[in-house]
N, C-alpha and C positions, 0 to 999 in steps of 0.2 A: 356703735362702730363694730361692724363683724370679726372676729379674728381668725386669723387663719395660723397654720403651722410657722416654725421657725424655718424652715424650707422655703416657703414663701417669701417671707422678710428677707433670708438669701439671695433670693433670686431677685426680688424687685429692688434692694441697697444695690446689688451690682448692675443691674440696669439704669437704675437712676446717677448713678456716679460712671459710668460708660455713655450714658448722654449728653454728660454737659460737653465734653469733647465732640463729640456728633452732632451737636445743634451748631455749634461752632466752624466744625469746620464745612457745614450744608450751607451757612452767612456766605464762606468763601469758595465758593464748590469750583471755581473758574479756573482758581489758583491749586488746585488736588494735581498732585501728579497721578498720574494713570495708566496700568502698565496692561497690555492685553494676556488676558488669561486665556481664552476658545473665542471661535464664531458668536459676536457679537454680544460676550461674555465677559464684562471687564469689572476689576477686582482695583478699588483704590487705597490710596492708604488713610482713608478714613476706616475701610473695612477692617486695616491690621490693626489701626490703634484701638479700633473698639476693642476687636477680637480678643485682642493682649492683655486689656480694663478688665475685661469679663473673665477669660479664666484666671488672671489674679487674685481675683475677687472671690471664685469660685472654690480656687483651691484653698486660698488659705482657710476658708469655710469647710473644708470636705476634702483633705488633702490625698488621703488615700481612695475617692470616686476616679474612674475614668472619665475622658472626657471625647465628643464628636463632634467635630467643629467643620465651620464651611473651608477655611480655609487651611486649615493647622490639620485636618483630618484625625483620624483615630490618636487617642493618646491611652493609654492600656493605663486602670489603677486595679485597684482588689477586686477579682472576678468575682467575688460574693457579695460586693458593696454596688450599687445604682452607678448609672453614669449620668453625665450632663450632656445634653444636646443644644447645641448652641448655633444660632446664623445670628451673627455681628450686624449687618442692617439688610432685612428681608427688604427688595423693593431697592436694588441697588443701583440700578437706571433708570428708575426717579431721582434718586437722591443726586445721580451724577450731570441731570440734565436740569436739575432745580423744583422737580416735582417734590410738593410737600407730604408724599403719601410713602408712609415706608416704618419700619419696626424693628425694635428688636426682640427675637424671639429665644425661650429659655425653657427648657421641658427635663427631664428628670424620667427617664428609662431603670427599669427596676430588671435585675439580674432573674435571668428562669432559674429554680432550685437546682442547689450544688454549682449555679454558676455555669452550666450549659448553656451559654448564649444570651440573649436580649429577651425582653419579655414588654409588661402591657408599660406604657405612660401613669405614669402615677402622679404627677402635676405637672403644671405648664402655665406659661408668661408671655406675651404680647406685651409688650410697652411702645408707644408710639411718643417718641420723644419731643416733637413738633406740638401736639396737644395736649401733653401728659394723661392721655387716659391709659392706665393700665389693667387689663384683662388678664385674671388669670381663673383657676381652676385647680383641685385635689379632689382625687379620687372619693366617691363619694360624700362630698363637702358642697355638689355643685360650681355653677360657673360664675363668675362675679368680673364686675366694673368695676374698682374701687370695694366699695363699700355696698355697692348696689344690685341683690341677686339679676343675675342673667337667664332668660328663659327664650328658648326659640321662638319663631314667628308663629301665629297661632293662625294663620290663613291654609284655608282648606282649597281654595279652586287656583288651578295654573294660572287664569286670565286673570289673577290679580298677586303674581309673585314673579318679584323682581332677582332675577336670578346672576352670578357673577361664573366668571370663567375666566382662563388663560390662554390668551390666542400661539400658536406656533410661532416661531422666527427662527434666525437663520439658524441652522447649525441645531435649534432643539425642535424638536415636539412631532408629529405627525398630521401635516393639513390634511392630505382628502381625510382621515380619520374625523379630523375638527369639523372640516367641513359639510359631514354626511350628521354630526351631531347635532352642529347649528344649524342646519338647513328644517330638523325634525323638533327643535326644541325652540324656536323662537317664534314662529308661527303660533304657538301655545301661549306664551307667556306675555307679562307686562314690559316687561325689559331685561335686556341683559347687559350688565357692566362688566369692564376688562379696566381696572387699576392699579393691575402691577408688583403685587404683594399677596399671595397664597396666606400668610401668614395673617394678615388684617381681615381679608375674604371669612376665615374661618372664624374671626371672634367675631365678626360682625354678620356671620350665620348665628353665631352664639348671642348677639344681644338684638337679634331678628329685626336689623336691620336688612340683609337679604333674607329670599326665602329658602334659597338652596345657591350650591354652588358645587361646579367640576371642574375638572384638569388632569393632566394626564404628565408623564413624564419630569414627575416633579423631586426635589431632594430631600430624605428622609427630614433633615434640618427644616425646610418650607412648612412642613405641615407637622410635625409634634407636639408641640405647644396647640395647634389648631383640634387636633384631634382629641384631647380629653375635653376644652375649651366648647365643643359643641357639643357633644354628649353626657356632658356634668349639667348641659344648658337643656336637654331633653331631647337635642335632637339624635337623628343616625348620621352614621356616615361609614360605606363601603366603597371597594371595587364596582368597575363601571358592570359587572355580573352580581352584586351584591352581596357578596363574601367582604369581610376584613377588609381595610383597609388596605390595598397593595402596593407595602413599601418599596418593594424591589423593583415596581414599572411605578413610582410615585402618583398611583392612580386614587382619586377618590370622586365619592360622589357624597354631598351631605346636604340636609334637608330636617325637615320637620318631618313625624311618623308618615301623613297624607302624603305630603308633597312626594315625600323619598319615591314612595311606593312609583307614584305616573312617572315623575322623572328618571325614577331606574327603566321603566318598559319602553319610554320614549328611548332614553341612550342605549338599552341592549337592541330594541329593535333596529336603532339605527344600524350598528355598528354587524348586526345578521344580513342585514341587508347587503 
């Protein structure tokens, strides 16, 4: 049995005791009330109760961390101590239409020196409450299933990587943008799948079940826990220019060393175009 930090056991006790509510109330998903949040952006109160499980959970473990939450937003604790980054169910119109595909996800942002601002991910948690497979990852510890190291897909040619993304809809994302991506990247590859969770996407580049994955306009919360989870696992994963990851346009592109390489030249050329 692997052991990981007491951080971890943190994170996955309050994901696990925030699920049994959330498997529950996904049985009754018909009966959720449901209040609109944006353009085809809606917020239930399955979202709140998790929400509310988890930094319960959180604080009393870490009371003086801050905390970034989907829906609670910024919560200010000691600027020299780590915050929690928290999305209560990543994948929230599946879970509100009865798709079994969706997460919760729980990442750990480490303060820059003297407390200047935000700095790198220092571990991260996928939980998928429907299958109990949990996905997490610590900085230099690698990435793990369970018990089970994680390592990226080890396929070298596009014509046999199955690749995942996030289509636009109303109100988010940029089509012709999408559309000038998909048009130059699917011609290449094996397949591409669109299932509704940034968060699942990225551990399941981590346990190379896909072989890469992008998206564009996404929230810091979507991909945190994703971003150490593939690069603990061997992979990269940058901007669609190949820089950092860009939280500020929630842009990323993530892959295996090979893969990254062609699907960064495929996406930047699209997008020169």
């Amino acid at each position: 049995m692997v052991s990981h930090s007491g951080l971890i056991t943190v994170m996955e006790r309050a994901a696990r005791k925030a699920a049994g509510r959330l498997r529950r109330d996904f049985g009754e998903v018909e009966q959720l009330q449901v209040s609109r949040k944006g353009p085809a952006d809606f917020v239930s109160l399955a979202d709140q109760r998790t929400e509310q499980s988890l930094v319960e959970e959180l604080r009393h473990a870490r009371p003086d961390w801050g905390l970034l939450l989907e829906e609670g937003g910024a919560i200010e604790g000691n600027p020299l101590k780590p915050r929690w980054i928290v999305d209560p169910i990543d994948g929230t119109s599946n879970f509100l239409h009865g798709i079994p595909h969706f997460a919760i996800s729980i990442a750990v942002q480490e303060p820059k020196p003297g407390g200047q601002g935000w700095g790198e991910i220092s571990h991260g948690l996928v939980y998928q409450p429907l299958t109990d497979e949990s996905y997490w990852a610590e900085k230099g510890r690698g990435a793990w299933l369970h018990d089970r190291r994680l390592r990226v897909s080890s396929r070298r040619h596009l014509d046999e990587a199955l690749v995942a993304t996030g289509i636009p809809f109303k109100g988010h994302g940029d089509t012709e943008r999408f559309q000038k991506i998909l048009g130059v990247v699917a011609p290449e590859v094996a397949g591409i799948r669109r299932f509704g969770s940034a968060a699942l996407d990225l551990a399941w580049v981590a346990a190379g079940r896909y072989e890469g994955f992008w998206e564009e306009d996404l929230n810091f919360w979507d991909i945190a826990a994703g971003l150490i989870l593939v690069r603990e696992a061997g992979g990269f994963i940058t901007d669609f220019r190949g820089g950092d990851a860009n939280v500020a346009k929630g842009q990323v592109l993530a892959a295996n060393g090979e893969l990254h390489s062609r699907l960064h030249k495929l996406v930047a050329g699209a997008l020169r175009s």
